[in-house]
C-alpha positions as CSV (number, residue, x, y, z in Angstrom):
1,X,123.0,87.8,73.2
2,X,122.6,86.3,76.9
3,X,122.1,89.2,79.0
4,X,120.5,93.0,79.0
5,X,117.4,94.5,78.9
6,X,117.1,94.5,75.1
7,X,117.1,90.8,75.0
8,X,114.8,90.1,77.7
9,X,113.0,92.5,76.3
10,X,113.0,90.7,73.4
11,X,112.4,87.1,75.1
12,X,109.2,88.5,77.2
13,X,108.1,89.7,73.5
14,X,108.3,86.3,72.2
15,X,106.8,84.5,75.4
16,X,103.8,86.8,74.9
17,X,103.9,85.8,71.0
18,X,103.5,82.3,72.3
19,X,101.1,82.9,75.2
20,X,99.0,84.0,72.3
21,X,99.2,81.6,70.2
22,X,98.4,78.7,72.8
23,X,95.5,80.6,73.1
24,X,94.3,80.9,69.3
25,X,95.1,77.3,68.9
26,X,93.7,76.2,72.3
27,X,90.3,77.9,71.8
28,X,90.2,76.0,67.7
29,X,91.4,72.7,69.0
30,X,88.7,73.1,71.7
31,X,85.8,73.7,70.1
32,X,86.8,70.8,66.9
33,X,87.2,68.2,70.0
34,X,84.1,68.9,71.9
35,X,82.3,69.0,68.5
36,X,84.2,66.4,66.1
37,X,86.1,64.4,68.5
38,X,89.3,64.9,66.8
39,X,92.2,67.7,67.4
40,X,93.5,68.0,63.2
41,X,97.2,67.7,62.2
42,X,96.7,71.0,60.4
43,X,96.4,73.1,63.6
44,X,98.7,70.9,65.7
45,X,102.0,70.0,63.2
46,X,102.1,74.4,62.7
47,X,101.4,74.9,66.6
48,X,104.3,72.3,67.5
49,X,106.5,74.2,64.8
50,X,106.0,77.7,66.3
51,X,106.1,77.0,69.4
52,X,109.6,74.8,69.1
53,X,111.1,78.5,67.3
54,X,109.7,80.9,69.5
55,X,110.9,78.1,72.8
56,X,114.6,78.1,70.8
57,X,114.9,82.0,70.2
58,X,113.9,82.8,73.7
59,X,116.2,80.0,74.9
60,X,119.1,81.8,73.0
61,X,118.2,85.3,74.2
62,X,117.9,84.2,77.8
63,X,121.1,81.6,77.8
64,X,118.4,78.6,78.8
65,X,119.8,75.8,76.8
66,X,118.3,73.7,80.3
67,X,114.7,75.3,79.9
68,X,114.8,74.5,76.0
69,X,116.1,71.0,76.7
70,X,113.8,70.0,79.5
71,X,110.9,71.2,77.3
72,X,111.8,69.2,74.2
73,X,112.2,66.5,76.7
74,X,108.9,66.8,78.7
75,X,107.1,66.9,75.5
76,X,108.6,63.8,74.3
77,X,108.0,62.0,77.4
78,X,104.2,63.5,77.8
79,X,103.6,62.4,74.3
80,X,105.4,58.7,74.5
81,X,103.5,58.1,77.8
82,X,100.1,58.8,75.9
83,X,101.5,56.9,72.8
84,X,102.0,54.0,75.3
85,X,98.6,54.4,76.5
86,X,97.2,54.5,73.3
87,X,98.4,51.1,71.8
88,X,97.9,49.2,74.8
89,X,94.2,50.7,74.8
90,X,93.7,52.5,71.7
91,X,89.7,53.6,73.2
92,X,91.1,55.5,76.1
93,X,92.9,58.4,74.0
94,X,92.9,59.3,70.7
95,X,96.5,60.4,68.4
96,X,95.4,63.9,68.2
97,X,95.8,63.9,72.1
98,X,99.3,62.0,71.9
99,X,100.1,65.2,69.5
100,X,98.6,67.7,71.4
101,X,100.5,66.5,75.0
102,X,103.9,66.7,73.3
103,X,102.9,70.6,72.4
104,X,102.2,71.2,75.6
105,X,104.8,69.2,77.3
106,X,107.0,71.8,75.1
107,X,105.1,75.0,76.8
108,X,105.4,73.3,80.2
109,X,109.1,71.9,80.2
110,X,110.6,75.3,79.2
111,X,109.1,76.2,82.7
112,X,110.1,73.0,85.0
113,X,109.0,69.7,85.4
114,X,106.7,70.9,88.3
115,X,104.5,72.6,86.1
116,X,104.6,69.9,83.2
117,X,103.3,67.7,86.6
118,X,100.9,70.6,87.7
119,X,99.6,70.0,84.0
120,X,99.0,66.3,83.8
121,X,97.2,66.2,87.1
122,X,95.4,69.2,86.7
123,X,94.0,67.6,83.3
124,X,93.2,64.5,84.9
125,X,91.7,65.6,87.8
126,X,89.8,68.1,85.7
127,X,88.3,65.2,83.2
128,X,87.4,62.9,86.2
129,X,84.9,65.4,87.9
130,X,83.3,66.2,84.5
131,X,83.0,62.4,83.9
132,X,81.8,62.0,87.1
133,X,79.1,64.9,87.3
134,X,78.0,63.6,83.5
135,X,77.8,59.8,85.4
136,X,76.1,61.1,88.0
137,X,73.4,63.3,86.3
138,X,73.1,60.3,83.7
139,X,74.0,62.4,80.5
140,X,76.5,60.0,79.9
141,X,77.4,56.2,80.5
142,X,80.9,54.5,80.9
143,X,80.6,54.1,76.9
144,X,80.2,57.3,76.1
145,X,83.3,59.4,74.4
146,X,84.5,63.0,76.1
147,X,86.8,65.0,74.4
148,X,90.2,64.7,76.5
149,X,91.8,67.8,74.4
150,X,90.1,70.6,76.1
151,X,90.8,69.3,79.9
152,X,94.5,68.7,78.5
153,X,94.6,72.6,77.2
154,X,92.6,74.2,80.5
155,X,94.9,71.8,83.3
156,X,98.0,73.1,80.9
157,X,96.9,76.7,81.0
158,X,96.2,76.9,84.6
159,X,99.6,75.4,85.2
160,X,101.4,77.8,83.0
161,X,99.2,80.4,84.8
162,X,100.2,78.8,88.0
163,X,103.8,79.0,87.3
């Protein structure tokens, strides 16, 4: 089932299954970061799963073997780099992040590698103000934890938006 308006149909059904989703588990993985500082297997293992079915289905409606593939590999290589990061400076990121990047490498990849870039930079860029504007208006130090989840879900979301 590669072409026709019943499987696109069908695919665009599915893509709206899983823009909802992001945002369910985006708005709970959030609010537990800024609060807890820590993004829970519970919400991330069953996010990763969903997403990786709904990414394969659509892939098979639409014929996008590439799309699936480049977004099982973008969120492998999102989530090694921040692995990589991790053991070589275990304070800078936490594992829930490492977890959380490969889901949204998966959302990003199925799009193209210049919105898995978009992402990353956007998330970056969006931490470093904060950190900066907190610096500056001294309600934090360089000591001083920030949840990296949320900036990783809104630079994700805007690229996806973006897209």
């Amino acid at each position: 089932m590669t072409s026709g308006s019943g499987a696109e149909f069908l695919a665009g059904a599915l893509l709206l299954l899983g823009g909802a989703i992001f945002a369910v588990c985006a708005v709970a993985l959030s609010f537990i970061d800024l609060t807890e500082h820590r993004l829970p297997n519970r919400i991330l293992y069953p996010w990763a799963g969903v997403t990786t079915g709904i990414l394969i289905l659509v892939a098979l409606l639409l014929g996008d073997l590439p799309g699936l593939l480049r977004g099982v590999a973008a969120g492998l290589l999102w989530g090694f780099v921040f692995l990589l990061v991790r053991l070589v400076h275990p304070p800078s990121i936490g594992m829930g992040d490492v977890k959380l990047a490969v889901v949204l490498g998966l959302y990003t990849g199925f799009l193209g590698w210049v919105t898995v870039a978009a992402a990353v930079v956007l998330s970056f860029v969006l931490a470093g103000v904060v950190a900066i504007i907190l610096l500056i208006t001294r309600q934090a130090d360089r000591r001083t934890r920030i949840a990296f989840g949320p900036f990783l879900i809104i630079g994700t979301a805007l690229a996806l938006i973006g897209s």
